[in-house]
N, CA, C and O of each residue as an XYZ file, in Angstrom:
856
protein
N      45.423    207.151    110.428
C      45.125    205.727    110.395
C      44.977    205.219    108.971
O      45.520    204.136    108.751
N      44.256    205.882    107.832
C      44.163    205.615    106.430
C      45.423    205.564    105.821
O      45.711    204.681    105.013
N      46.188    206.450    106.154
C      47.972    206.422    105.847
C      48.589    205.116    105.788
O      49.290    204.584    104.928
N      47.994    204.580    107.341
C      49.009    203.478    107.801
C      48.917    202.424    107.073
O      49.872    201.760    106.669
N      47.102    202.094    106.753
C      46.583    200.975    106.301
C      46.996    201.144    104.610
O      47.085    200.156    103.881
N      47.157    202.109    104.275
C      47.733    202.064    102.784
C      48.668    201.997    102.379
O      48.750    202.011    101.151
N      49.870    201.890    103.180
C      50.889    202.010    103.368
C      51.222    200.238    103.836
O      51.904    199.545    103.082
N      50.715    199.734    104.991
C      50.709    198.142    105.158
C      49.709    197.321    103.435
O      49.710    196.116    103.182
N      49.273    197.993    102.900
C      48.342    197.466    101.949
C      49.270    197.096    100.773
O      49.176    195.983    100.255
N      50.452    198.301    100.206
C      50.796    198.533     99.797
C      52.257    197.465     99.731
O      52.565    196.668     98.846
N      52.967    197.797    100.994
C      53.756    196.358    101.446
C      53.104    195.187    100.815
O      53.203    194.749     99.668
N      52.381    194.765    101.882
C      51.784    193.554    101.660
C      51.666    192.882     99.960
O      51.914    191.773     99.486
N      51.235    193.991     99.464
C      51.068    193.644     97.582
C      52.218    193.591     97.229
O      52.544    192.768     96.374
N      53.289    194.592     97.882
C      54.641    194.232     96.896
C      54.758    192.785     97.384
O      54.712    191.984     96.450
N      54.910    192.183     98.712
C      55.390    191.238     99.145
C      54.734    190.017     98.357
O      55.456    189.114     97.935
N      53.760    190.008     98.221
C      53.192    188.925     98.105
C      53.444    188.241     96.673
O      53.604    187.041     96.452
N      53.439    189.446     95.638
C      53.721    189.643     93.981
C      55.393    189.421     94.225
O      56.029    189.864     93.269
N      55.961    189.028     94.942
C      57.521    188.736     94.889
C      57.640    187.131     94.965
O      57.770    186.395     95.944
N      57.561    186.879     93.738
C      57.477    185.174     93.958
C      59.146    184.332     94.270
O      60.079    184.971     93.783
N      59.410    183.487     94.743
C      60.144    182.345     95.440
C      61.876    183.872     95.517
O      62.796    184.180     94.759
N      61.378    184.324     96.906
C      62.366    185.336     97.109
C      64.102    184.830     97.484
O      65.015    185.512     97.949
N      64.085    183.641     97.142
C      65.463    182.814     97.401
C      65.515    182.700     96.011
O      64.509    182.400     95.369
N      67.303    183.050     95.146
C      67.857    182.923     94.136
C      69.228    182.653     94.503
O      69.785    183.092     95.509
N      69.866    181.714     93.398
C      71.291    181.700     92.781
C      71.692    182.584     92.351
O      70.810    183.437     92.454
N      72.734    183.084     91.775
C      72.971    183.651     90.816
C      74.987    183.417     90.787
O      75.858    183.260     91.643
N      74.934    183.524     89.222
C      76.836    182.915     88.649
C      76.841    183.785     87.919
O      75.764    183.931     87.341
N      77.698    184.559     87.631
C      78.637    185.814     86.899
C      79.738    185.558     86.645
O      80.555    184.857     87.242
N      79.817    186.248     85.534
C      81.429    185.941     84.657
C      81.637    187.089     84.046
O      80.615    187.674     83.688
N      82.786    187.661     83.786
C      83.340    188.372     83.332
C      84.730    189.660     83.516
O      85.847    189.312     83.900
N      84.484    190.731     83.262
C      85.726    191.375     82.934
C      86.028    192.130     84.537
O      85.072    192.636     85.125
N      87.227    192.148     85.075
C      87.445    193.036     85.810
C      88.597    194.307     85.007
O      89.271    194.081     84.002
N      88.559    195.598     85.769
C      89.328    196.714     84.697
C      89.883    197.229     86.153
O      89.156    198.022     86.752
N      91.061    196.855     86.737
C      91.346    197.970     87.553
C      91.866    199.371     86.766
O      92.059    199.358     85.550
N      92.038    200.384     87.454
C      92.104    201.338     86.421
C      93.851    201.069     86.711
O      94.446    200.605     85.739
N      94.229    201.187     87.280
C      95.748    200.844     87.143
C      96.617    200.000     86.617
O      97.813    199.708     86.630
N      95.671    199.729     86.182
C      96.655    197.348     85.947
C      95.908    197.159     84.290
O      95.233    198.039     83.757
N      96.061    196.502     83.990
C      95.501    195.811     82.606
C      94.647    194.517     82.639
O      94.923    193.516     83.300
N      93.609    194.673     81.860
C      92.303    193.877     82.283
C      92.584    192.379     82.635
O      93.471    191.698     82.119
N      91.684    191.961     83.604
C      91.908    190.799     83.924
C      90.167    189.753     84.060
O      89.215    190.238     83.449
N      89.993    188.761     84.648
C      88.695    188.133     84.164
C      88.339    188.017     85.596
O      89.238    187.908     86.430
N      87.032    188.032     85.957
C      86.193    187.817     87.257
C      84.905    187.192     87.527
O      83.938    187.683     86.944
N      84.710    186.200     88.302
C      83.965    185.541     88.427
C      83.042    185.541     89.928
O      83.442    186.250     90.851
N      82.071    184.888     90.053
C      81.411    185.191     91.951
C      80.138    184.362     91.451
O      79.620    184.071     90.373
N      79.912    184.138     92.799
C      78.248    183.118     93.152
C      77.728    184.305     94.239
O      78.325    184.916     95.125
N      76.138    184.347     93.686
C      75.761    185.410     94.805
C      74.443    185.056     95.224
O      73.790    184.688     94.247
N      73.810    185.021     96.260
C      73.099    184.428     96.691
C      72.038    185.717     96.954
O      72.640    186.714     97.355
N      70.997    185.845     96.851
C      70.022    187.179     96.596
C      68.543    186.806     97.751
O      68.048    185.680     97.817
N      68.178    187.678     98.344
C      66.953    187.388     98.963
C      65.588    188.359     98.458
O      65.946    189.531     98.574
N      64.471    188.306     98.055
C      63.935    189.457     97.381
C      62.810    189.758     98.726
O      62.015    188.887     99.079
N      62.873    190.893     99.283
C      61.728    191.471    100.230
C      60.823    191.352     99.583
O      60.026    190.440     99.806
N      60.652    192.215     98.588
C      59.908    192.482     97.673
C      59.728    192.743     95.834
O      60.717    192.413     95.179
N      59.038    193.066     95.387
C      59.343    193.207     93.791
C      60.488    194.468     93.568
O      61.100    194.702     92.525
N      60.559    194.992     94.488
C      61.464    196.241     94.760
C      62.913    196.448     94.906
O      63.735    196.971     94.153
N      63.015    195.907     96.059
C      63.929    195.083     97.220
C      64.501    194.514     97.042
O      63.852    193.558     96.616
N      65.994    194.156     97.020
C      66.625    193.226     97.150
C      67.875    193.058     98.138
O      68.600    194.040     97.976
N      68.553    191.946     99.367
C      69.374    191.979     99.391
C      70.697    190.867     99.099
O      70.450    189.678     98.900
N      71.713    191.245     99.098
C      72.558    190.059     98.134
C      73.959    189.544     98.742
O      74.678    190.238     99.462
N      74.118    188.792     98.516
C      75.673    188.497     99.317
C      76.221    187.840     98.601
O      75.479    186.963     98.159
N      77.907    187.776     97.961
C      78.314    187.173     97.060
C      79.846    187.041     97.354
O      80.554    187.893     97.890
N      80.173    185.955     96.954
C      81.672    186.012     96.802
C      82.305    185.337     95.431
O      81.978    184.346     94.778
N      83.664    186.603     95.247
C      83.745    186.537     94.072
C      85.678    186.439     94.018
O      86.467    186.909     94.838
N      85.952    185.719     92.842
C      87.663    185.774     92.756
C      87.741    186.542     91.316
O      86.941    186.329     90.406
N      88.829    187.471     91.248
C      89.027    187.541     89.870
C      91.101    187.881     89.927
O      91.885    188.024     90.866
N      91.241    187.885     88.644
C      92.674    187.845     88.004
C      92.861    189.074     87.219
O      92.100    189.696     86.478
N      94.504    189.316     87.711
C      94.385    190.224     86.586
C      96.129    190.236     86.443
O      96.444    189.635     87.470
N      97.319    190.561     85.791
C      98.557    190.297     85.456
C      98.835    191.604     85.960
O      98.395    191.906     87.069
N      99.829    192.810     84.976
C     100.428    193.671     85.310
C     100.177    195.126     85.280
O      99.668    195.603     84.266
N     100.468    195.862     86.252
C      99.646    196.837     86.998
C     100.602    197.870     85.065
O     101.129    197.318     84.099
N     100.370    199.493     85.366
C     100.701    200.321     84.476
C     101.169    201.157     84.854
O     100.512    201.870     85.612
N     102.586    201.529     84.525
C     103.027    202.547     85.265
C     103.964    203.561     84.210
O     104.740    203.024     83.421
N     103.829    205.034     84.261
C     104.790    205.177     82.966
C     106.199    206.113     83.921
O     105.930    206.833     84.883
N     107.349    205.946     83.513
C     108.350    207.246     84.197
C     109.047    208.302     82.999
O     109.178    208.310     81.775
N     109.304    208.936     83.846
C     109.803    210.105     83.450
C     110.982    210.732     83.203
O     111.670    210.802     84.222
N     111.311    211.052     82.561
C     112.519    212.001     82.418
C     112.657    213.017     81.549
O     112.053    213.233     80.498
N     113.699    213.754     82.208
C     113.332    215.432     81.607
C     114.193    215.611     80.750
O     115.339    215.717     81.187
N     114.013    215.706     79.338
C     115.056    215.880     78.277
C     115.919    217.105     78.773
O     115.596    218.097     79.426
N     117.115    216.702     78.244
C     118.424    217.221     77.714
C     118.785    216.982     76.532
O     117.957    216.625     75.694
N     120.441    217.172     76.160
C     121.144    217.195     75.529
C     121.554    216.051     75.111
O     122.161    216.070     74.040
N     121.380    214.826     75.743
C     121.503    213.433     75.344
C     120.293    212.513     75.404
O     120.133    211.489     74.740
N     119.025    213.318     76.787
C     118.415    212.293     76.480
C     116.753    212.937     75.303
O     116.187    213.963     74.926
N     116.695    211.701     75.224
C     115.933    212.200     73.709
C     114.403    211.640     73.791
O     113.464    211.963     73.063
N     114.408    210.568     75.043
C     112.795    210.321     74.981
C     112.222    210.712     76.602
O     113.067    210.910     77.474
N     111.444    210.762     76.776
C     111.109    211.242     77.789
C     109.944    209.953     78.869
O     110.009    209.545     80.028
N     109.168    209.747     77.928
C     108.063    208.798     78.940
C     108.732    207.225     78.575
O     109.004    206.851     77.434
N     108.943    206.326     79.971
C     108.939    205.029     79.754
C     107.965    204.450     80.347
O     107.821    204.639     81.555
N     106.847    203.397     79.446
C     106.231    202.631     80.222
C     106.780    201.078     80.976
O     107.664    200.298     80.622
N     106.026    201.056     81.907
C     106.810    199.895     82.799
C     105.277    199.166     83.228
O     104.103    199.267     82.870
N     106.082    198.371     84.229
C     105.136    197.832     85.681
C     105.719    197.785     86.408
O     106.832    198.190     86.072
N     105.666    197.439     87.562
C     106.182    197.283     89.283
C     105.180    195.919     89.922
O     105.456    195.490     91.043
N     104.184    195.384     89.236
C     103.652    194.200     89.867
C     103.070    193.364     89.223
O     102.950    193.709     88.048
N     102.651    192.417     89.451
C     101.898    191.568     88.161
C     101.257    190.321     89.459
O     101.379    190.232     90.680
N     100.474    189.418     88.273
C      99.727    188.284     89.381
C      99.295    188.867     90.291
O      99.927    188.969     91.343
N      97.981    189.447     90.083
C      96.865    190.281     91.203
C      96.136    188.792     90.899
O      96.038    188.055     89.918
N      95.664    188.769     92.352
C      94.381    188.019     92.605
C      93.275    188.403     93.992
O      93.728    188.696     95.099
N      92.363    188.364     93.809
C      91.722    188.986     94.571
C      90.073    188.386     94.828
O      89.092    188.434     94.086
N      90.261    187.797     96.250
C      89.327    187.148     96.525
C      88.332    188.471     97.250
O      88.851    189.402     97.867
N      86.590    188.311     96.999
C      85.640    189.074     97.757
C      84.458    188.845     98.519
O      83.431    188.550     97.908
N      84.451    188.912     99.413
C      83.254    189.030    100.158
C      82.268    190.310    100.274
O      82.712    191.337    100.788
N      81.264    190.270     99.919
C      80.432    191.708     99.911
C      79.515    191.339     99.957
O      79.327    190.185     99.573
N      78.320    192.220    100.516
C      76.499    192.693    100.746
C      76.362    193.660    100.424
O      77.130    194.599    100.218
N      75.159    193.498    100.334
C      74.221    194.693     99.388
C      73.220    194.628     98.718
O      72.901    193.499     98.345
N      72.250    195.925     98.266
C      71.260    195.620     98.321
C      70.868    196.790     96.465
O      71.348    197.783     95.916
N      69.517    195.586     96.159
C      69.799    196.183     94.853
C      68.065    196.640     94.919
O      67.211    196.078     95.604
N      67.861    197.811     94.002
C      66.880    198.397     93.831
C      66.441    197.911     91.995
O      67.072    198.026     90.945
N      65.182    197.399     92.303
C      64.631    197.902     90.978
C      64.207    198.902     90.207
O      63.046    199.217     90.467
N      64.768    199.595     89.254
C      64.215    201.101     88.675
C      62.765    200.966     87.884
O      61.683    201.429     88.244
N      63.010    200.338     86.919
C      61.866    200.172     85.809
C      61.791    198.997     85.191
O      62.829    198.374     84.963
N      60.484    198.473     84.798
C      60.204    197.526     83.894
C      59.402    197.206     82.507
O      58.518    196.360     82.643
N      59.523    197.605     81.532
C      59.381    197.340     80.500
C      59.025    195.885     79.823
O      58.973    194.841     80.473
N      58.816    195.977     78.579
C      59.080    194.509     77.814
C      59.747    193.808     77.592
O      59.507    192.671     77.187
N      61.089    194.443     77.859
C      62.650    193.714     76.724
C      63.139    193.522     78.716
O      63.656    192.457     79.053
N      62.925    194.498     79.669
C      63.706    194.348     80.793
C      63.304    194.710     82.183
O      62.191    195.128     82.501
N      64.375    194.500     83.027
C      63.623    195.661     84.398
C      65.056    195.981     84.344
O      65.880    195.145     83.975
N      65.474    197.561     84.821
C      66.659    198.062     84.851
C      66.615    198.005     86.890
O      65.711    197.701     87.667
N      67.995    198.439     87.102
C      67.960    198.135     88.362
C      69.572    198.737     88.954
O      70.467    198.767     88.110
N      69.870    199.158     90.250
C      70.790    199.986     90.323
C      71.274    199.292     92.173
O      70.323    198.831     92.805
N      72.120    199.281     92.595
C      73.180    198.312     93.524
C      74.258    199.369     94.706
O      74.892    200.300     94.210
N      74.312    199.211     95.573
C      74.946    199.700     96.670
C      75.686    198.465     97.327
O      74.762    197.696     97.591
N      76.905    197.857     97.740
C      77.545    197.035     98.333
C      78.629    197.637     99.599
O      78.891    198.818     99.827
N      78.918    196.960     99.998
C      80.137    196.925    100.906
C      80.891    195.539    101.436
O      80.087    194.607    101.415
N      82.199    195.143    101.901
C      82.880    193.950    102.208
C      83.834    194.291    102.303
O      84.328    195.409    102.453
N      84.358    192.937    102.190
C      86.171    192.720    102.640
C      86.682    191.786    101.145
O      86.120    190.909    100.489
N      87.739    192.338    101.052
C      88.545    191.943    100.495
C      90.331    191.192    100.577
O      91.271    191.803    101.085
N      90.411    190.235    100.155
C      91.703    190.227    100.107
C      92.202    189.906     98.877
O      91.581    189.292     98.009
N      93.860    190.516     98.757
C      94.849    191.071     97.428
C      95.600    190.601     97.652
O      96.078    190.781     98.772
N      96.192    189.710     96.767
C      97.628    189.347     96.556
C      97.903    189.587     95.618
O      97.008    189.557     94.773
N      99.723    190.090     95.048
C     100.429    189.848     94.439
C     101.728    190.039     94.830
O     102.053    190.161     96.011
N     103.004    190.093     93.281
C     103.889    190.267     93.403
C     104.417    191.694     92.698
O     104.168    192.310     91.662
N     105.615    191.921     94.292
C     105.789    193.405     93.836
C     107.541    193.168     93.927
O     108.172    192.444     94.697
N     108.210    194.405     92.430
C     109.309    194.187     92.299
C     109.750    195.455     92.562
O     108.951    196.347     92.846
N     111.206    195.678     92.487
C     111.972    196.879     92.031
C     112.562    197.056     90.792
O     113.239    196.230     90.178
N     112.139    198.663     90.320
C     112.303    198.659     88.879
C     113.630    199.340     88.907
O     113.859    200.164     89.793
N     114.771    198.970     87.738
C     115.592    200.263     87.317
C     115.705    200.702     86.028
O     115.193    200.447     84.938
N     116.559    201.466     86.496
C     116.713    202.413     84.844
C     117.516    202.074     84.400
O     118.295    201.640     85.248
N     118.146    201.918     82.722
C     119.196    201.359     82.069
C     119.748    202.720     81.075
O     118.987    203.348     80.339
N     121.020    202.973     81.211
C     121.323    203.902     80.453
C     121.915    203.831     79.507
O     122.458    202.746     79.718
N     122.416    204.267     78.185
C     123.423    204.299     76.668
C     124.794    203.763     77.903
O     124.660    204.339     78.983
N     125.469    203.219     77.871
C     126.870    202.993     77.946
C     127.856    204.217     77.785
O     128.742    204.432     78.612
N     127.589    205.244     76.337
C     128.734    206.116     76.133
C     127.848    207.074     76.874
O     128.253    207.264     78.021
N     126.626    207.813     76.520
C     125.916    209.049     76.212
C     125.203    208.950     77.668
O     124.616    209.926     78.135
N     125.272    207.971     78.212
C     124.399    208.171     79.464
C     122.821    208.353     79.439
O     122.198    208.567     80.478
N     122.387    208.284     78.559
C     120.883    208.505     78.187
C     120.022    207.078     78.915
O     120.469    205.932     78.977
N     118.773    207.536     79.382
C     118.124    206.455     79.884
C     117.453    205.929     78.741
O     116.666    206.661     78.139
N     117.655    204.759     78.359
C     116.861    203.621     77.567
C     115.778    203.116     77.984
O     114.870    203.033     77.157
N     115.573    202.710     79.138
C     114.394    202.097     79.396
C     114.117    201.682     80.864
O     114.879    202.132     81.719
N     113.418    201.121     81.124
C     112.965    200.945     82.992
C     112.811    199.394     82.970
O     112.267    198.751     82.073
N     113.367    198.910     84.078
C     113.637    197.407     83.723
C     112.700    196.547     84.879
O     112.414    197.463     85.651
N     112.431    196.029     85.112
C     111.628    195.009     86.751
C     113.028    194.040     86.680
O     113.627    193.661     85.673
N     113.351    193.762     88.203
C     114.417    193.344     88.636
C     113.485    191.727     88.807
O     113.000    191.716     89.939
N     113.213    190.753     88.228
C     112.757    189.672     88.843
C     113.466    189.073     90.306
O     112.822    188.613     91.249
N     114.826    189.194     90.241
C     115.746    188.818     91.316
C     114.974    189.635     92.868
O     114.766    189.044     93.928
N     114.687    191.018     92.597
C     114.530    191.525     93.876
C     112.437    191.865     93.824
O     112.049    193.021     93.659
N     111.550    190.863     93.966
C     110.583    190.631     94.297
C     110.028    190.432     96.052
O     110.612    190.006     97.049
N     108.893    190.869     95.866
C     108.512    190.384     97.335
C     106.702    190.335     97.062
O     106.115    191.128     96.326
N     106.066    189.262     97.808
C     104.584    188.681     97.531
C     104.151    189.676     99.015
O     104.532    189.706    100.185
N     103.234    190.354     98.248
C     102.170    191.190     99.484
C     100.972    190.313     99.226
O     100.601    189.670     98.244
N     100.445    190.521    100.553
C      98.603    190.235    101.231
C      98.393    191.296    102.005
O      98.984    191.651    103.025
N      97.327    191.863    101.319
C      96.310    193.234    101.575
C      94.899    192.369    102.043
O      94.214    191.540    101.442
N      94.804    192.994    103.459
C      93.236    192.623    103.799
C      92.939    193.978    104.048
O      93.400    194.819    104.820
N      91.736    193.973    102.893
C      90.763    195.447    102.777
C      89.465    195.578    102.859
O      88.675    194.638    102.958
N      89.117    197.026    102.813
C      87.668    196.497    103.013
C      87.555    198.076    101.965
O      88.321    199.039    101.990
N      86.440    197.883    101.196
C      85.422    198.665    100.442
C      84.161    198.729    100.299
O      83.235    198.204    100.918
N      84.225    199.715     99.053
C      82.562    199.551     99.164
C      82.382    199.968     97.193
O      83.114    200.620     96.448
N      81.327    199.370     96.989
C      80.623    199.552     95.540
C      79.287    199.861     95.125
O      78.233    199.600     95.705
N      79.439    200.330     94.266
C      78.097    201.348     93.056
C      77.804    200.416     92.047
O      78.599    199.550     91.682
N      76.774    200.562     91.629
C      76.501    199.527     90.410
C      75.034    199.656     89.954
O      74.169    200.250     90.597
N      74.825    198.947     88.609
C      73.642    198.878     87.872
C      73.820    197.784     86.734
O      74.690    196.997     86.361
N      72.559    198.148     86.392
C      72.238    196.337     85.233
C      71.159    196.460     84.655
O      70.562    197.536     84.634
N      70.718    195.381     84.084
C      69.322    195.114     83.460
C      69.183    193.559     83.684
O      70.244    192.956     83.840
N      68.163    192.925     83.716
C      68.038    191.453     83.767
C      66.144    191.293     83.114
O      65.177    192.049     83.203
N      66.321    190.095     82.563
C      65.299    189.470     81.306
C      65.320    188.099     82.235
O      66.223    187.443     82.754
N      63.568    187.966     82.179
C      63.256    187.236     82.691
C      63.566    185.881     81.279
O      62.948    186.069     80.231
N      64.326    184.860     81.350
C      64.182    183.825     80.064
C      63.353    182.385     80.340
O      63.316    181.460     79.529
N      62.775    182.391     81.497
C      61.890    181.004     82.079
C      61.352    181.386     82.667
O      61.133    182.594     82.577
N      60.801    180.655     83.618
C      59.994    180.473     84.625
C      60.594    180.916     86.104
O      60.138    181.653     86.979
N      62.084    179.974     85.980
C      62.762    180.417     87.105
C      63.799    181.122     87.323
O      64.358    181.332     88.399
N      64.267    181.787     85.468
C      65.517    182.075     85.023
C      65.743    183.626     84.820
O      64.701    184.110     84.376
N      66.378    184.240     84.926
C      66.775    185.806     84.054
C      68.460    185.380     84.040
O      69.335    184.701     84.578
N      68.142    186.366     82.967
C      69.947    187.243     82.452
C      70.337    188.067     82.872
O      69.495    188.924     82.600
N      71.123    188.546     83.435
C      71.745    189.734     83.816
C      73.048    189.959     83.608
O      74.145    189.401     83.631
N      72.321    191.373     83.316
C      73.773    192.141     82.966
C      74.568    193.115     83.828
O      73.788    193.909     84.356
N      75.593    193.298     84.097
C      75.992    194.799     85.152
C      76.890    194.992     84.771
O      77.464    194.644     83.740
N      77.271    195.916     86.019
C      78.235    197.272     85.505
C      78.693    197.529     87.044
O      77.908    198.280     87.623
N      79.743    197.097     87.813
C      79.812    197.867     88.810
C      81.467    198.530     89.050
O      82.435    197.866     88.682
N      81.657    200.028     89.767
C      83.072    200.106     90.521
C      82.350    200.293     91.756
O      81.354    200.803     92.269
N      83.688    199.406     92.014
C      84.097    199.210     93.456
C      85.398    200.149     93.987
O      86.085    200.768     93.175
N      85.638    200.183     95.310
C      86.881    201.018     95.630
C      87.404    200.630     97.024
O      86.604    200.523     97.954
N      89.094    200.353     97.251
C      89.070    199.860     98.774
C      89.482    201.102     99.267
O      90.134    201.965     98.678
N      88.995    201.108    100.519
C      89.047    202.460    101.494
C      90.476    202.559    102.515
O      90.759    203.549    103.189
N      90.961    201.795    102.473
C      92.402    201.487    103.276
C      93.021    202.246    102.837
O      93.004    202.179    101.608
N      94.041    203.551    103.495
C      94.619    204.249    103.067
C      96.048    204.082    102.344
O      96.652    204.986    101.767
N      96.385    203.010    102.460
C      97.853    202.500    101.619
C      97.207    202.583    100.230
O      98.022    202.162     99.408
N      96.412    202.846     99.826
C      95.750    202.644     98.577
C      94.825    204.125     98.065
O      93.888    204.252     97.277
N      95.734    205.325     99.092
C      95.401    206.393     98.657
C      93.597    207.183     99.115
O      93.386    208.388     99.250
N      92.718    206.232     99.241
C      91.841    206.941     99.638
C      90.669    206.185     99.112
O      90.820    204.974     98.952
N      89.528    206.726     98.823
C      88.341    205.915     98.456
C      87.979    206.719     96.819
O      87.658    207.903     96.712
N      88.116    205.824     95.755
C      87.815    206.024     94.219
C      88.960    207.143     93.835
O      88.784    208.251     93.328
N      90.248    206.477     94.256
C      91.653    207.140     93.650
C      92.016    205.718     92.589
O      91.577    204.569     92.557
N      92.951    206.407     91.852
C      93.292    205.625     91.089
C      94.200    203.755     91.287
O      94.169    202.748     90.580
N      94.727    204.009     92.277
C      95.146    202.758     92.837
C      94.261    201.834     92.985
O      94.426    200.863     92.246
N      93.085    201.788     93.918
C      92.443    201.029     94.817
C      91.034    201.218     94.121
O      90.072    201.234     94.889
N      90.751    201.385     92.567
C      89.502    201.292     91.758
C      89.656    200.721     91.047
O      90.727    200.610     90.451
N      88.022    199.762     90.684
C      88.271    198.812     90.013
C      87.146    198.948     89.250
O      86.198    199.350     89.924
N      86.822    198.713     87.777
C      85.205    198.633     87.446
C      84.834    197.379     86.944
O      85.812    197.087     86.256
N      84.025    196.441     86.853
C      83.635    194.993     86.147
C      82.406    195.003     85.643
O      81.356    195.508     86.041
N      82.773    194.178     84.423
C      81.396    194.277     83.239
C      81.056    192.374     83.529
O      81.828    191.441     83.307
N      79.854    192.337     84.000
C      79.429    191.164     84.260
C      78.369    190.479     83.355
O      77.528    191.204     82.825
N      78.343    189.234     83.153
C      77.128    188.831     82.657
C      76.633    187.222     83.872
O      77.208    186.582     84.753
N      75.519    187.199     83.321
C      75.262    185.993     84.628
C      74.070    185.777     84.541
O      73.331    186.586     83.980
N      73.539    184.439     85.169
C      72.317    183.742     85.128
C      71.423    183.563     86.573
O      71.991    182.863     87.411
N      70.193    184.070     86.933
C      70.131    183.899     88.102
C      69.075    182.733     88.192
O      68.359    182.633     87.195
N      68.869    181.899     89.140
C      68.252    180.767     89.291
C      67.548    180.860     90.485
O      68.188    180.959     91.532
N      65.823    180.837     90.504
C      65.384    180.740     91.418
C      64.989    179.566     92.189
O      65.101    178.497     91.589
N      64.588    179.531     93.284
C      65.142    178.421     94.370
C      64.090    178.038     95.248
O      64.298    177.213     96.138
């Protein structure tokens, strides 16, 4: 019975020391798929606080990013003389998100409180995907280079769903205000995309953002 009551005591104090548990919050910044070349990301997330502890969050977010990275190959001979070509095969990613989740506070200090994030959602992906070829010397036959056919394109929509890891720090700067900073990868689990935290279907984003309490 002493367990229980220290344990409801204990609640109760976090709860109560959790002042106006409704927040805003706006983020900006970098998305990195690991495949593609950096692009910019943005989201509004709406946060509920149980407690000083506790948090859960729901956000939706769009970000951009241009052309994916791809390098090919060929196996020297007698004419040909280079071996790796870099290319792409897609470009114009956009990618709208829906996700929840719930964030833990670690520690709090003077300068911060550090704090660490679990998510899951849906996603949807668009872009455009081409066919690449190879161009060879005219006399020597040697491959020169890997070309994207603009003529032979086609626009995919991927509805996915994942899940994400993450952490931060946030500074209280008002009354009703903090800064925050994060760090999260995410990964979609749909197997056209190889699996969950393969190189295709991972993404990591460096965020900054303002949260506003409510």
């Amino acid at each position: 019975m002493q367990k229980l009551i220290v344990i409801f005591l204990l609640l109760f104090s976090l709860t109560a020391y959790a002042q106006k548990p409704l927040s805003i919050q706006v983020n900006g910044g970098f998305i990195n798929p690991i495949d593609s070349h950096k692009g910019l990301s943005g989201s509004v997330q709406f946060n509920y606080s149980l407690n000083s502890i506790f948090n859960l969050y729901f956000y939706s977010g769009y970000s951009n990013w241009d052309r994916n990275k791809i390098i090919f190959y060929e196996e020297l001979t007698g004419s040909q003389t280079q071996q790796y070509f870099p290319s792409y095969s897609k470009d114009n990613h956009k990618l709208m998100t829906f996700n929840f989740g719930g964030k833990i506070n670690l520690h709090t200090n003077k300068i911060f409180t550090s704090f660490v994030n679990i998510e899951l959602g849906y996603s949807h992906l668009s872009y455009t995907k081409y066919l690449v070829w190879n161009k060879g010397h005219d006399e020597s036959g040697e491959v020169i280079g890997y070309y994207v056919d603009p003529s032979a394109k086609i626009d995919v929509n991927d509805d996915l769903f994942g899940v994400g890891l993450g952490g931060g720090v946030f500074r209280n700067i008002g009354n009703n205000i903090s800064l925050v900073l994060s760090f999260k990868l995410n990964s979609f689990l749909n197997s056209n995309y190889e699996g969950l935290f393969t190189r295709k279907g991972t993404y990591t984003m460096f965020l900054a953002g303002f949260n506003f309490a409510v």
